[in-house]
SETORMAR-298321 format. One record per atom (N, C-alpha, C): residue number from 1; residue in one letter; chain; atom name; x, y, z. Coordinates in nm, 2 decimals. Each point is the difference from the previous one (the first is absolute). Layout:
REM residues N
   num   residu   chaine   atome        u        v        w
   NUM        a        A      CA        X        Y        Z
...
REM end
This chain:
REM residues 178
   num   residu   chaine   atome        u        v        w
     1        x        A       N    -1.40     1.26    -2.00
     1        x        A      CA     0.12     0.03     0.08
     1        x        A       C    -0.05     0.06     0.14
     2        x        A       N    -0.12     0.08     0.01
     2        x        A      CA    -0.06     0.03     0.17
     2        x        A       C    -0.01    -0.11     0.04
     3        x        A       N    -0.07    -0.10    -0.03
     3        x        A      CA    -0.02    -0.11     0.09
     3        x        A       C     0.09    -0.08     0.07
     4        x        A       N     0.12    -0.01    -0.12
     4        x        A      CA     0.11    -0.03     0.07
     4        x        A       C     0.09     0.10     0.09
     5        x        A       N    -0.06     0.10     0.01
     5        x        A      CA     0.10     0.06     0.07
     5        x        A       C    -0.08     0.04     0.12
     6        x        A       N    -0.14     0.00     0.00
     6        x        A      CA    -0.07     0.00     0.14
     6        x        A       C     0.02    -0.14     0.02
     7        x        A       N     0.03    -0.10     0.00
     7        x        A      CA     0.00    -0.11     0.05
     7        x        A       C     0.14     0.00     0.06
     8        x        A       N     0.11     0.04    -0.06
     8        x        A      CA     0.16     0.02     0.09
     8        x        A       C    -0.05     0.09     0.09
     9        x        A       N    -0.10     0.13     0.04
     9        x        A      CA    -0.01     0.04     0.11
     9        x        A       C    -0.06    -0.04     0.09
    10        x        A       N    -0.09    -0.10    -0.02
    10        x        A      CA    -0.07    -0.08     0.08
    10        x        A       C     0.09    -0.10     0.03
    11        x        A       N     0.06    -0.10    -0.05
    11        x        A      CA     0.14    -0.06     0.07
    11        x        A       C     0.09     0.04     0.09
    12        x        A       N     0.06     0.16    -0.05
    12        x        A      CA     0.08     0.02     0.11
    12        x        A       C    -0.10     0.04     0.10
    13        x        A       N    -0.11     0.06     0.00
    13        x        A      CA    -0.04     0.05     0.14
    13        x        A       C    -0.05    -0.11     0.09
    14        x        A       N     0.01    -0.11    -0.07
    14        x        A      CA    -0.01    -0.13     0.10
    14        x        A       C     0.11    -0.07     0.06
    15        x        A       N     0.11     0.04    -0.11
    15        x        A      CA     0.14    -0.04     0.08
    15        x        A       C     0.06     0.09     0.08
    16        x        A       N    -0.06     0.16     0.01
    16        x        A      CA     0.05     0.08     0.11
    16        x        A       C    -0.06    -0.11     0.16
    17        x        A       N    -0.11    -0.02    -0.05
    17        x        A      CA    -0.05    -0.09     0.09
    17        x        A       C     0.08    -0.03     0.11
    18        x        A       N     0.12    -0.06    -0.05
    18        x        A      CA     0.08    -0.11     0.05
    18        x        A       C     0.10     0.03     0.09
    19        x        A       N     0.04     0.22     0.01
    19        x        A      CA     0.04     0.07     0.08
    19        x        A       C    -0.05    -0.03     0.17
    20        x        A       N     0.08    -0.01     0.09
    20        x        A      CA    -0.06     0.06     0.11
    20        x        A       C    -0.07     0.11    -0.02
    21        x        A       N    -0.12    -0.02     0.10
    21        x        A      CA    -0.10     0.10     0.01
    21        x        A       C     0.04     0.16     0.03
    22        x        A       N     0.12     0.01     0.13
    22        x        A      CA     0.01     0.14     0.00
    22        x        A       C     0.07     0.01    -0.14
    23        x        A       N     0.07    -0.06    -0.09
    23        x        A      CA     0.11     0.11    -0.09
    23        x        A       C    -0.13    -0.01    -0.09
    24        x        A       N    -0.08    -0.12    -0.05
    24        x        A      CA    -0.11     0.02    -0.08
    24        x        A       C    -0.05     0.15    -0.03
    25        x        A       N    -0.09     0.05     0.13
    25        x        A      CA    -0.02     0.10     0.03
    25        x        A       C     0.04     0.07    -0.03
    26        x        A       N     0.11     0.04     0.07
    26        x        A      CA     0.09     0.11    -0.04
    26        x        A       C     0.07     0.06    -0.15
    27        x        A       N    -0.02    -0.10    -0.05
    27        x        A      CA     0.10    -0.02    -0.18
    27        x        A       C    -0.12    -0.06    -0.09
    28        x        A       N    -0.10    -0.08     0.03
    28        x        A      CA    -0.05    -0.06    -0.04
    28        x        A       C    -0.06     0.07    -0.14
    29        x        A       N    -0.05     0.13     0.05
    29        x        A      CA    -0.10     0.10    -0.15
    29        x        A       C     0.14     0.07    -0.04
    30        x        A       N     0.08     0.02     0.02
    30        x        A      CA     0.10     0.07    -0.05
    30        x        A       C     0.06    -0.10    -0.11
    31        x        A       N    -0.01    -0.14    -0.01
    31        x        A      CA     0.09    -0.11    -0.08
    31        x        A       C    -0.09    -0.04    -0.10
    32        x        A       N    -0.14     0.04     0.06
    32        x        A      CA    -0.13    -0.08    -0.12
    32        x        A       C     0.05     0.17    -0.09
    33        x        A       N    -0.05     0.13     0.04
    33        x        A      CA     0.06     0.08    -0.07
    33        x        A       C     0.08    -0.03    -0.10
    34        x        A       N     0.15     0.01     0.04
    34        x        A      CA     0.09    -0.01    -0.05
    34        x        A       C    -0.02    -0.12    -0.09
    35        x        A       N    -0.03    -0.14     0.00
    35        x        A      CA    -0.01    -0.05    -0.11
    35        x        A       C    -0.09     0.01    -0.11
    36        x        A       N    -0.11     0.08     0.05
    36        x        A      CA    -0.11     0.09    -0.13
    36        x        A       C     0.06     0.08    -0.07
    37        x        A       N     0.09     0.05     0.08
    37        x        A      CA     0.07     0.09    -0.10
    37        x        A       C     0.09    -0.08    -0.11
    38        x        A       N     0.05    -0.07     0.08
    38        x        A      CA     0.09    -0.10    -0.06
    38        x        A       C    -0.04    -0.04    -0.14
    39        x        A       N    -0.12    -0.04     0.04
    39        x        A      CA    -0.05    -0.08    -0.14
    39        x        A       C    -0.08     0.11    -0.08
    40        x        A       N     0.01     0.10     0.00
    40        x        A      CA    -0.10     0.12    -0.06
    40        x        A       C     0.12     0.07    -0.09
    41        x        A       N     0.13    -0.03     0.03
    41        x        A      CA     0.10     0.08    -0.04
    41        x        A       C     0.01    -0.05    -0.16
    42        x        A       N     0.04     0.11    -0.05
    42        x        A      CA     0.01    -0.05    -0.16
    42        x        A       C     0.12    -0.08    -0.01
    43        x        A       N    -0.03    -0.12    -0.07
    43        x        A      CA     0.15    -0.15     0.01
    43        x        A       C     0.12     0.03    -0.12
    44        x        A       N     0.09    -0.01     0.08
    44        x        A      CA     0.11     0.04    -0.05
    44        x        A       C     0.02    -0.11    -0.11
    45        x        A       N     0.10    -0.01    -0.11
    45        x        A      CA     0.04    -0.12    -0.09
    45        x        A       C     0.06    -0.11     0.04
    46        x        A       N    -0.06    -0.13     0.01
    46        x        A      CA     0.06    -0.11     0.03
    46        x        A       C    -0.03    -0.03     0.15
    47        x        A       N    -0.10     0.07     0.08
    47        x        A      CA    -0.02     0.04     0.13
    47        x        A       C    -0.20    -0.06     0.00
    48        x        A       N     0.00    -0.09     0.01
    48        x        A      CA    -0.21    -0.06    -0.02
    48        x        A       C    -0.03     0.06     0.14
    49        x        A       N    -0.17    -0.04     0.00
    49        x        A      CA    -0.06     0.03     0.11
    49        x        A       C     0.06    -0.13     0.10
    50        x        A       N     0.02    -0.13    -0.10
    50        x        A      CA     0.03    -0.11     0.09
    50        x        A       C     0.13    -0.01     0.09
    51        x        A       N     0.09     0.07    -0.07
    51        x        A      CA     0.14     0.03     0.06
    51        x        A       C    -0.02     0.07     0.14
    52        x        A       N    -0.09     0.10    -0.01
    52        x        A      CA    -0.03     0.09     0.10
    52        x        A       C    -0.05    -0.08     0.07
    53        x        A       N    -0.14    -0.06     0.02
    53        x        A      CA    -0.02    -0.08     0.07
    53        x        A       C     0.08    -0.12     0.09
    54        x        A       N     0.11    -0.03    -0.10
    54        x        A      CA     0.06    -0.11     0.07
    54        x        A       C     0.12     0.04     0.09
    55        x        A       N     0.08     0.11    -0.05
    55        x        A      CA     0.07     0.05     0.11
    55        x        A       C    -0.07     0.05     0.10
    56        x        A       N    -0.09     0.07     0.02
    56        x        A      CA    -0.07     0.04     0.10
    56        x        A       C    -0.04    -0.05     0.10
    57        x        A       N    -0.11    -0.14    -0.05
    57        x        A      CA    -0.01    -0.11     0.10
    57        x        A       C     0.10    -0.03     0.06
    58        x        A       N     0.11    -0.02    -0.07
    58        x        A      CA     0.14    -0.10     0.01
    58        x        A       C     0.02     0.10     0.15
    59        x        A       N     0.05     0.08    -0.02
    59        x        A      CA     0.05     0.16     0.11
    59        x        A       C    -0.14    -0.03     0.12
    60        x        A       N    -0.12     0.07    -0.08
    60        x        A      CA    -0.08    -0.04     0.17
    60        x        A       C     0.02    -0.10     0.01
    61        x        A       N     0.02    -0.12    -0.01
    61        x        A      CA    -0.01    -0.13     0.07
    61        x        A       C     0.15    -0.01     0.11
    62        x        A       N     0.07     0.07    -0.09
    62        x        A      CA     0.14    -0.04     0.10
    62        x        A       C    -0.03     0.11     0.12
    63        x        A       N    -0.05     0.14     0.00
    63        x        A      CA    -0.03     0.05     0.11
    63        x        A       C    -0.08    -0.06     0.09
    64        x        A       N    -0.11    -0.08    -0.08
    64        x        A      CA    -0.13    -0.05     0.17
    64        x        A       C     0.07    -0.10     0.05
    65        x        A       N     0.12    -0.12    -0.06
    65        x        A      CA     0.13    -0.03     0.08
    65        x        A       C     0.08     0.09     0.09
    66        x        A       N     0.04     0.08    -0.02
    66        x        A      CA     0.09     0.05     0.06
    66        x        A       C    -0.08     0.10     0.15
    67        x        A       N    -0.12     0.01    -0.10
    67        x        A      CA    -0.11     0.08     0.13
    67        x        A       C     0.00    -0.15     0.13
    68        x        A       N    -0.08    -0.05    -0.04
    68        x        A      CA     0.02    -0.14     0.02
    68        x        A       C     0.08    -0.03     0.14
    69        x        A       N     0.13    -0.01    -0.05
    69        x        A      CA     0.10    -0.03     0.09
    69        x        A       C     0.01     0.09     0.08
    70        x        A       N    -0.01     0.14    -0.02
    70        x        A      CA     0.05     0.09     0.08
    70        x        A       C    -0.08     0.02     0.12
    71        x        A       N    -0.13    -0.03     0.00
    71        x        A      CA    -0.12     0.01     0.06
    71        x        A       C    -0.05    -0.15     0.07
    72        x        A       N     0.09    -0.11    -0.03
    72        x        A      CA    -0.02    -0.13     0.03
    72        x        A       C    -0.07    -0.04     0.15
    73        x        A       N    -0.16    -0.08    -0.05
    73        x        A      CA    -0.04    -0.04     0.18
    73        x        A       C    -0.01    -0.11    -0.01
    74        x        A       N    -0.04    -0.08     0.09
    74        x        A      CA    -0.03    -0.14    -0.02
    74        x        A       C    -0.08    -0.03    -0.07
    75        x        A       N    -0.16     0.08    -0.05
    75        x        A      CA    -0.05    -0.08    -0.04
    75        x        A       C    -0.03     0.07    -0.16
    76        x        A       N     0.11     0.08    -0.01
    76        x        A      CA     0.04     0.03    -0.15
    76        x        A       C     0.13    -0.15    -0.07
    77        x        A       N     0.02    -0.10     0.06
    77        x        A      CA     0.09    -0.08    -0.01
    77        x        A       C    -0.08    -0.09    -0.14
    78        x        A       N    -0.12    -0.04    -0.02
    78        x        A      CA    -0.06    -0.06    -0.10
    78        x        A       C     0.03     0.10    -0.11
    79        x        A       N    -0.07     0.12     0.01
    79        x        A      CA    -0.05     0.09    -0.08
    79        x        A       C     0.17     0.04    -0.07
    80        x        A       N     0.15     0.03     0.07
    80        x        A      CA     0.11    -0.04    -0.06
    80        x        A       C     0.00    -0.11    -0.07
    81        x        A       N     0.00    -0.08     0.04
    81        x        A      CA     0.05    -0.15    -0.07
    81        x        A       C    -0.11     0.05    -0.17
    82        x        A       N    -0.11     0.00     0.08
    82        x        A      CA    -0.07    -0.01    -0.17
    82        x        A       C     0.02     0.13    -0.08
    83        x        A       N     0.04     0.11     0.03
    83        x        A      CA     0.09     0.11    -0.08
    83        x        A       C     0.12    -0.02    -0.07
    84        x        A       N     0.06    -0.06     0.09
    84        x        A      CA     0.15    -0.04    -0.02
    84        x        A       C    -0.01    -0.12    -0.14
    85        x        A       N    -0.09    -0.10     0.04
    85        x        A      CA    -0.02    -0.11    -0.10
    85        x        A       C    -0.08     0.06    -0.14
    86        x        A       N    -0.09     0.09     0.01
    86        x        A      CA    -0.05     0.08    -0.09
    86        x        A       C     0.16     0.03    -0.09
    87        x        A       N     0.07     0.15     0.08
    87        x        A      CA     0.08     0.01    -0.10
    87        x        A       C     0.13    -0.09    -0.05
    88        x        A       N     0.04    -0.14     0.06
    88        x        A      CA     0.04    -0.11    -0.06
    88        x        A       C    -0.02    -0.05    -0.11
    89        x        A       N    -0.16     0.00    -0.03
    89        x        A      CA    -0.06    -0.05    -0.07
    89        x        A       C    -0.06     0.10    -0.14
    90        x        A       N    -0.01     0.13     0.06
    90        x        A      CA    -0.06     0.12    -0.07
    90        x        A       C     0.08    -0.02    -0.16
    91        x        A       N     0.16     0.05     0.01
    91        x        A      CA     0.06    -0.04    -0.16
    91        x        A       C     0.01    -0.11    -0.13
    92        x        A       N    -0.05    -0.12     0.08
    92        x        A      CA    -0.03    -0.06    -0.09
    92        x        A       C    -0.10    -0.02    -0.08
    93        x        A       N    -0.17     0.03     0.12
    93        x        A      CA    -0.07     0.02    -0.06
    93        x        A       C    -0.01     0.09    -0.09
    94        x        A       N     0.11     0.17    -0.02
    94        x        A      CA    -0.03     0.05    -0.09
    94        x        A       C     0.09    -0.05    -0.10
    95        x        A       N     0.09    -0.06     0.04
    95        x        A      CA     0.10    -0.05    -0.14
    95        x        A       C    -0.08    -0.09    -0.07
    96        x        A       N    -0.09    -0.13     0.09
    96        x        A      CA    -0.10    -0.07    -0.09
    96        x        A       C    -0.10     0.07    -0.11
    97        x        A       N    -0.07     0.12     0.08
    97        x        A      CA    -0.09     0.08    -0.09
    97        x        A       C     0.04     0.10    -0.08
    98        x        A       N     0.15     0.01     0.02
    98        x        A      CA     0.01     0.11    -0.12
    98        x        A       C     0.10    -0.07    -0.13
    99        x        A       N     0.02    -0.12     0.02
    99        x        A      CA     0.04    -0.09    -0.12
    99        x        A       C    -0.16    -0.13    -0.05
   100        x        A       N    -0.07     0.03     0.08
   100        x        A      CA    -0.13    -0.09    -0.09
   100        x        A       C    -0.02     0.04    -0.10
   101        x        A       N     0.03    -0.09    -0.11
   101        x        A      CA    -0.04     0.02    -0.15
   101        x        A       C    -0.20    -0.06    -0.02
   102        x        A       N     0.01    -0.04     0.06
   102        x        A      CA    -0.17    -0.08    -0.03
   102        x        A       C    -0.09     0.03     0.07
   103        x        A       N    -0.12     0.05     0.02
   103        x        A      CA    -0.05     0.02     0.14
   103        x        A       C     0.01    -0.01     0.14
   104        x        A       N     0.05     0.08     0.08
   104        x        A      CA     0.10     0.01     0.08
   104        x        A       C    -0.07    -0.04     0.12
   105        x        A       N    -0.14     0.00     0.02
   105        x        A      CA    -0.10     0.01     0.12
   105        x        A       C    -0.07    -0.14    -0.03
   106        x        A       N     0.03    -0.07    -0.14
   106        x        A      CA    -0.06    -0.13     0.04
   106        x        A       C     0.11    -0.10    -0.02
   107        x        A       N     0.12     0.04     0.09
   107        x        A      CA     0.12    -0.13    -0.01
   107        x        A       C     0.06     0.05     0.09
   108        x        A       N    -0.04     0.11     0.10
   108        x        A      CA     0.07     0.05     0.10
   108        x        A       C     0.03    -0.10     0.11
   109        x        A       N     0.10    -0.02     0.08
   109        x        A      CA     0.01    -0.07     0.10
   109        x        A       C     0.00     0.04     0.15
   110        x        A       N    -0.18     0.01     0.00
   110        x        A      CA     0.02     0.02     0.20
   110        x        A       C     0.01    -0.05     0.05
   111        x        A       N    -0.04    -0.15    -0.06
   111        x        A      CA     0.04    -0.07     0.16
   111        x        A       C     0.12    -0.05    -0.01
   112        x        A       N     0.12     0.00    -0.12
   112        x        A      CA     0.19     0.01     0.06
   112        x        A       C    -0.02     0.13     0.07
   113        x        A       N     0.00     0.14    -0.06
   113        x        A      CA     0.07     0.09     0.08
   113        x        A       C    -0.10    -0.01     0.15
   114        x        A       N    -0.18    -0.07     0.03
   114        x        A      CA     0.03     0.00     0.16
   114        x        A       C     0.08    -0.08     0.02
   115        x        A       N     0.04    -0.12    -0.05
   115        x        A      CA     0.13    -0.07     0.11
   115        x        A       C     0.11     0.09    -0.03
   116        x        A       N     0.02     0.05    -0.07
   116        x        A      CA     0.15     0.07    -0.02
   116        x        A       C    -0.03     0.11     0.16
   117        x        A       N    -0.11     0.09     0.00
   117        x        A      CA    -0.05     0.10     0.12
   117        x        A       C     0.01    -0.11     0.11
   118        x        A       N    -0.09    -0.10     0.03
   118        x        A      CA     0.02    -0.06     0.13
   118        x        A       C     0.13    -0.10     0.03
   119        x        A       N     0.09    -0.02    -0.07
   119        x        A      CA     0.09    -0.05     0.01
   119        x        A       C     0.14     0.13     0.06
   120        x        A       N    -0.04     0.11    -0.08
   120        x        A      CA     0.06     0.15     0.05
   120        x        A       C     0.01     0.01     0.15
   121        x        A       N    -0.17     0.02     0.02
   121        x        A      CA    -0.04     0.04     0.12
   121        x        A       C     0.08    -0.08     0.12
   122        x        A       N    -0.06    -0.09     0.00
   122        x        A      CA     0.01    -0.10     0.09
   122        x        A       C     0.20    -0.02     0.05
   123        x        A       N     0.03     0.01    -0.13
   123        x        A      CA     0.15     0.04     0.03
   123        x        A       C     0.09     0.13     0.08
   124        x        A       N    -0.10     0.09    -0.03
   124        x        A      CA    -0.01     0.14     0.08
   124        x        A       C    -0.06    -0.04     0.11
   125        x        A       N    -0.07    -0.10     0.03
   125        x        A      CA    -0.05     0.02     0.16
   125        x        A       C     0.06    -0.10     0.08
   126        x        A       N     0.09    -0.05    -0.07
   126        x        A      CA     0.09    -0.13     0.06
   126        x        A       C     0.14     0.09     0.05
   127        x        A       N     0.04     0.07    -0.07
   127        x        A      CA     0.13     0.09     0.01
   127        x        A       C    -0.01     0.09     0.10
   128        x        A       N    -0.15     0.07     0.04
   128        x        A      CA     0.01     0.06     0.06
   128        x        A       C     0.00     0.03     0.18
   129        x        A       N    -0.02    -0.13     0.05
   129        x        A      CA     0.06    -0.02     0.14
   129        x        A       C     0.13    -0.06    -0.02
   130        x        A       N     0.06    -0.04    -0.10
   130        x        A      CA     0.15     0.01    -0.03
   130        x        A       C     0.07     0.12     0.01
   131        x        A       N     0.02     0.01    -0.05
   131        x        A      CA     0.01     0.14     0.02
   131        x        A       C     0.01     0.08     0.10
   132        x        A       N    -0.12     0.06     0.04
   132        x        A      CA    -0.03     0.02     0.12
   132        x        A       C     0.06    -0.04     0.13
   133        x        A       N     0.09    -0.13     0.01
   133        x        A      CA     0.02    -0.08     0.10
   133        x        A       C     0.15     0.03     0.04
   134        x        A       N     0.06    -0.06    -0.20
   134        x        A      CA     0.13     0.04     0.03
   134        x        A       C     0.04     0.13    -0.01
   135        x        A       N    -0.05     0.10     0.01
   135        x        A      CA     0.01     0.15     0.05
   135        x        A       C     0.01     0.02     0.15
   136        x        A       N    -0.04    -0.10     0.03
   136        x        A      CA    -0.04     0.02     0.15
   136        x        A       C     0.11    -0.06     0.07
   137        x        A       N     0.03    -0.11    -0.08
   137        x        A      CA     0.13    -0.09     0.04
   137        x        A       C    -0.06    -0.12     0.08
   138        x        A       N    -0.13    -0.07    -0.02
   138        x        A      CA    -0.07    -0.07     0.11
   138        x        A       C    -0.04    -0.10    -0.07
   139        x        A       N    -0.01     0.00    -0.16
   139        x        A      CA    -0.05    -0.15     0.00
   139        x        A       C     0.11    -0.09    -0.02
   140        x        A       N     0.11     0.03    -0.09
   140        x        A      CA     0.14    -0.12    -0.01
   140        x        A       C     0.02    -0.04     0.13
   141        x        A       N     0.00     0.03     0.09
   141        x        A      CA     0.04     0.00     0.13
   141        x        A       C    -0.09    -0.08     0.08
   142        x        A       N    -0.12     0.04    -0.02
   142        x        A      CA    -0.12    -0.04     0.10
   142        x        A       C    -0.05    -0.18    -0.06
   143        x        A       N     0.03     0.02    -0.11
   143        x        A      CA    -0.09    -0.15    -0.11
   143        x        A       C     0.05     0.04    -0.12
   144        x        A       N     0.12    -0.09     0.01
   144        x        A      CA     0.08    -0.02    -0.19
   144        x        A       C    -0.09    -0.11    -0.04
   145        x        A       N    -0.04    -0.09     0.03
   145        x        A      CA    -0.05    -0.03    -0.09
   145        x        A       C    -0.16    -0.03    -0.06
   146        x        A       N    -0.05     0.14     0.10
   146        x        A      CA    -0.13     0.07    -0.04
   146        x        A       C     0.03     0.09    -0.16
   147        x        A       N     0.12     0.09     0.03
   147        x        A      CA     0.05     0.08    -0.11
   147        x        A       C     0.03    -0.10    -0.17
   148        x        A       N     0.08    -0.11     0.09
   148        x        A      CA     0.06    -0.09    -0.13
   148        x        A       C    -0.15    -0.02    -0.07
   149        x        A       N    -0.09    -0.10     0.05
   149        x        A      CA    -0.13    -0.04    -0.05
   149        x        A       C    -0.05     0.13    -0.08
   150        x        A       N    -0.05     0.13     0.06
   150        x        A      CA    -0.04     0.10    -0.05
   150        x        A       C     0.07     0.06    -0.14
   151        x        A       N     0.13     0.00     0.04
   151        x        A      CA     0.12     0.04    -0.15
   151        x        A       C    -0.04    -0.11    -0.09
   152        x        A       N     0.02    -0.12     0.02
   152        x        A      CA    -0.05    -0.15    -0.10
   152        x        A       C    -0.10     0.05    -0.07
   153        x        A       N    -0.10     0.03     0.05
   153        x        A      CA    -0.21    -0.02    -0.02
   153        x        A       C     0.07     0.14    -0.10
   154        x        A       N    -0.01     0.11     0.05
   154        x        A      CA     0.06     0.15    -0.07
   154        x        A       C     0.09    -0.01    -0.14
   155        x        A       N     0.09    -0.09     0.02
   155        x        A      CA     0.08    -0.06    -0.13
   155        x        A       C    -0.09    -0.09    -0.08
   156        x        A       N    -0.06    -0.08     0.05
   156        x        A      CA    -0.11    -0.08    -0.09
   156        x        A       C    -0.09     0.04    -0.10
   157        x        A       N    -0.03     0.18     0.08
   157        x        A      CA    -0.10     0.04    -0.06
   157        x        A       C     0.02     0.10    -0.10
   158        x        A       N     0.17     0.05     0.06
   158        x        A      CA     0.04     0.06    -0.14
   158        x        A       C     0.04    -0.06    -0.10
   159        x        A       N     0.06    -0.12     0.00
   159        x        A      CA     0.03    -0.09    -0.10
   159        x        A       C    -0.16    -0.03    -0.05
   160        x        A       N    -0.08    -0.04     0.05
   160        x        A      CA    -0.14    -0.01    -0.13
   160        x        A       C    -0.04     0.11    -0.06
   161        x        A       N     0.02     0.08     0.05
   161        x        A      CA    -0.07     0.15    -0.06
   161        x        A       C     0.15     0.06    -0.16
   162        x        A       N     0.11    -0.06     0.06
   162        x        A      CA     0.10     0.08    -0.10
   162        x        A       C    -0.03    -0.14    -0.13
   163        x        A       N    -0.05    -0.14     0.09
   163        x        A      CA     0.03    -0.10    -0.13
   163        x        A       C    -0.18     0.04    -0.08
   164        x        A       N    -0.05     0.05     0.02
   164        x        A      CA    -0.16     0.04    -0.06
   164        x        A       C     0.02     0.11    -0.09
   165        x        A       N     0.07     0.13     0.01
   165        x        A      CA     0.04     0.06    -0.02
   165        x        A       C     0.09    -0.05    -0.13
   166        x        A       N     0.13    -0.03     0.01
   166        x        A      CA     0.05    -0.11    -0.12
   166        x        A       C    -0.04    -0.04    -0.10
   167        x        A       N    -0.08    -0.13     0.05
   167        x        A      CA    -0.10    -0.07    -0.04
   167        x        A       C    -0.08     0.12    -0.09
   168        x        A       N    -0.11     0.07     0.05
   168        x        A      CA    -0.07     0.08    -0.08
   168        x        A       C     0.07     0.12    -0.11
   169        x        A       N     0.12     0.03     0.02
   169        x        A      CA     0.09     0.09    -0.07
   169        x        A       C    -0.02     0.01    -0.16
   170        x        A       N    -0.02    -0.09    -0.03
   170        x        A      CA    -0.02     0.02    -0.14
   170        x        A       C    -0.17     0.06    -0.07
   171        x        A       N    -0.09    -0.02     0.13
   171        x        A      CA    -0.15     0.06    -0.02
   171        x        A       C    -0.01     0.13     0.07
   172        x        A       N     0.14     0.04     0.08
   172        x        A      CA    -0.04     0.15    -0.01
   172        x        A       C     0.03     0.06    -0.08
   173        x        A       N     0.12    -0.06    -0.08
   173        x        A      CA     0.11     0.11    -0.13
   173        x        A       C    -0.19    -0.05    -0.13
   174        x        A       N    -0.06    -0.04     0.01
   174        x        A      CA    -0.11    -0.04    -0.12
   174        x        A       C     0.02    -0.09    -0.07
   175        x        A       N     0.07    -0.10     0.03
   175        x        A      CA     0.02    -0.12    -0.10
   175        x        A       C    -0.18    -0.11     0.00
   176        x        A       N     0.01    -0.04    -0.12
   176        x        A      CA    -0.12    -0.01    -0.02
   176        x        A       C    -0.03    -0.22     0.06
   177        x        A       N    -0.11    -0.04     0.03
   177        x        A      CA    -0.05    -0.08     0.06
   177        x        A       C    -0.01    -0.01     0.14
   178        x        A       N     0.00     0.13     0.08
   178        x        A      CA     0.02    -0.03     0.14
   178        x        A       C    -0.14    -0.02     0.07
REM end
């Protein structure tokens, strides 16, 4: 049980990582703290170390979004898309691994969930001079049918990603031959 539980602190202290640098800093030994404590605490009934871990991740991941946005520069624009596509993609992988009945690490599927991630991403980086434009009130106006094309390609890409998704639905609940 240490092993596994120095290995959740080495996880998150990699996904504090993913903070901008000043709040890093600032919060950064205060959150690794706080989740040593976390996992040091005597476990309530019905409450695993894994539960803890998964809410937790779940929670920092939605803050280094929300940091993320709030702090947004240009050349933090990748590093969103692939956060954002991360936590798109983050629940299934645990819904896949926490219903594997058979060895879970030799039938795992990285290379669906990287397309499920780069299919994410790329959609997040397509939306986001959308966005950005019609806030401004300049692209419908300036090139409709720069926006139409962009909406099409953006629709295209959410339609593959929701039909993969589907499609794979029955290998994240654990159904067996996947």
């Amino acid at each position: 049980m240490k092993t596994r539980t120095e290995r959740y602190r080495r996880l998150y202290g990699r996904l504090l990582r993913f903070y901008p640098t000043p709040f890093r800093e600032q919060f950064g030994e205060s959150m690794k703290q706080t989740f040593n404590d976390l996992c040091n605490e005597p476990k309530q009934p019905n409450a695993g170390l894994f539960g803890l871990v998964l809410r937790t991740f779940a929670g920092t991941s939605l803050g280094i979004i929300s940091e993320r946005v709030r702090v947004k520069r240009i050349g933090d624009r990748f590093l969103f898309a692939a956060i954002v596509g991360l936590a798109m993609v983050l629940p299934f992988m645990t819904l896949e691994l926490a219903t594997a009945t058979d060895a879970p690490r030799s039938r795992f599927g990285f290379p669906m969930f990287g397309i499920m991630w780069l299919l994410a991403a790329v959609f997040v980086l397509m939306l986001m001079p959308i966005v950005r434009s019609l806030r401004a009130g300049t692209m419908a106006i300036a090139s409709p049918a720069s926006l139409v094309l962009r909406v099409a390609v953006a629709g295209l890409i959410a339609w593959s990603w929701v039909a993969l998704v589907i499609d794979q639905w029955p290998c994240f609940l654990g159904a067996t031959g996947c």
